[in-house]
C-alpha positions in Angstrom: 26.8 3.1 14.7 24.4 5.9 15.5 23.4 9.8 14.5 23.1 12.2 17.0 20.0 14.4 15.3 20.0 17.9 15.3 19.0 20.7 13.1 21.4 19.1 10.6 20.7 17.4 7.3 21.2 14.1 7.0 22.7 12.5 3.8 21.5 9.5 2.3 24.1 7.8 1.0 23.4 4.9 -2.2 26.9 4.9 -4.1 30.0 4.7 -1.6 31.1 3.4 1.3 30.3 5.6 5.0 33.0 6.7 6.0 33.4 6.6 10.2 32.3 9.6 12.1 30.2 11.2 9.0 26.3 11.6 9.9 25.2 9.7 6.8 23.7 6.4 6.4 22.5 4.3 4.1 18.7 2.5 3.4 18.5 -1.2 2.4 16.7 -0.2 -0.7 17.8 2.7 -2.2 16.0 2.2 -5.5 13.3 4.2 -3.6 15.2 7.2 -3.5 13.6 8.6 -7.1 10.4 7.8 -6.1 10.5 10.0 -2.8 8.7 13.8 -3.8 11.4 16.3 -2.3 9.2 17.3 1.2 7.9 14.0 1.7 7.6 13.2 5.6 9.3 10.0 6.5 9.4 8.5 9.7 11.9 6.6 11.6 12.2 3.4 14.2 8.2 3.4 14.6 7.8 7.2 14.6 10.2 8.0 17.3 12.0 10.3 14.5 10.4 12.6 12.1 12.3 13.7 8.9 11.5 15.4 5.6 13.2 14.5 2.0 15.1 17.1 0.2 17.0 16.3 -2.8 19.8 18.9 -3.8 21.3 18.2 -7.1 22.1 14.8 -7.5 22.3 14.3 -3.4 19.4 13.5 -1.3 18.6 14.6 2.1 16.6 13.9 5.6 16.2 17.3 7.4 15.2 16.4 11.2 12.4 17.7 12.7 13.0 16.4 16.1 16.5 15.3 18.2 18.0 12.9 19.6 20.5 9.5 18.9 19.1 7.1 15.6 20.6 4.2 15.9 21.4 1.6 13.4 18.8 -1.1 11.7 15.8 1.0 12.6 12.5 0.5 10.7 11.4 3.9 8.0 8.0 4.6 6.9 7.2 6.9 4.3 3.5 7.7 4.8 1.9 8.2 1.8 4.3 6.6 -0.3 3.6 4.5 -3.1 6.6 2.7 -4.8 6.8 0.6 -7.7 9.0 -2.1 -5.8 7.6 -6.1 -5.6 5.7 -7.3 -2.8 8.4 -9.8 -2.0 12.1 -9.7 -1.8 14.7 -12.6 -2.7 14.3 -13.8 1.5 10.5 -13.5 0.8 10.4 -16.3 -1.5 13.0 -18.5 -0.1 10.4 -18.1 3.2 7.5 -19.0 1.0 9.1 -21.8 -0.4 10.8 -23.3 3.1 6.7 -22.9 4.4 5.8 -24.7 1.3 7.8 -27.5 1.8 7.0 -27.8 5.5 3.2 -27.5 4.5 2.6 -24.5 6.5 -1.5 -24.2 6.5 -0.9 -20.1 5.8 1.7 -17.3 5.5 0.9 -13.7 6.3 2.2 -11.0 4.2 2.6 -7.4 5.5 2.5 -4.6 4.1 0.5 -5.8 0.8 -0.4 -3.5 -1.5 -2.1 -4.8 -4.4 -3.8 -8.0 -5.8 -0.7 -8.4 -7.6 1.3 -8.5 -4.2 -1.0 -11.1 -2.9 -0.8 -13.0 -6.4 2.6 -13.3 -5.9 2.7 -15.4 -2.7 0.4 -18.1 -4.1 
C-alpha cells in the first residue's frame, strides 16, 4: 500500500478498518495521538517526508509539506516529542529475556529516555 503526497491532508486513522484506495493510514501506536500538540512537525521514513499534526474535532491530521509516494512500514519521528509511553514494548522483553537466557554479555536499547527506561531492561 502507498500514498501519493500532495497538498492533501492525510488522515490518521486509530478506530476502523482502511478502506482500499482512501489516503489514510494507520501508526502502530496510536496512544500517541493525544500527546501530539496540533502543529507539531513529524517526519517520515528517515526524514524523506515532512508533515505537520492538525487535529480537527475528534479527527487528526498530517498536512504534507513536501510530495511524493509513502510507502508502507516506514519509520516516524516526532522531533521534540515527549510521550509518556514505556521504554520497552511486549517484543522488547521477550528479546531481553531470549538474550538472558542465551547469556548475551549486553543489549543495547535505542531510543532511551530516562533512567527509568534503562531501569527497565536490567
Amino acid at each position: 500500500r502507498s500514498i501519493k503526497l500532495a497538498t492533501d491532508s492525510i488522515e490518521i486513522v486509530t478506530d476502523k478498518p482502511i478502506e482500499f484506495g482512501t489516503k489514510d493510514f494507520t501508526i502502530s501506536h496510536p496512544q500517541i495521538i493525544p500527546h501530539i500538540q496540533d502543529g507539531q512537525h513529524i517526519v517520515i521514513n528517515d526524514g524523506q517526508f515532512s508533515f505537520i499534526f492538525k487535529k480537527e474535532k475528534s479527527k487528526t491530521f498530517l498536512v504534507p509539506l513536501n510530495s511524493g509516494t509513502l510507502m508502507n512500514t516506514k519509520s516516524m519521528n516526532i522531533p521534540g516529542g515527549d510521550f509518556p509511553l514505556p521504554a520497552m514494548v511486549d517484543n522488547d522483553i521477550v528479546g531481553v529475556k531470549l538474550a538472558s537466557k542465551m547469556d548475551a554479555d549486553f543489549i543495547a536499547l535505542s531510543f532511551v529516555r530516562s533512567e527509568i527506561g534503562r531501569a527497565s531492561c536490567r
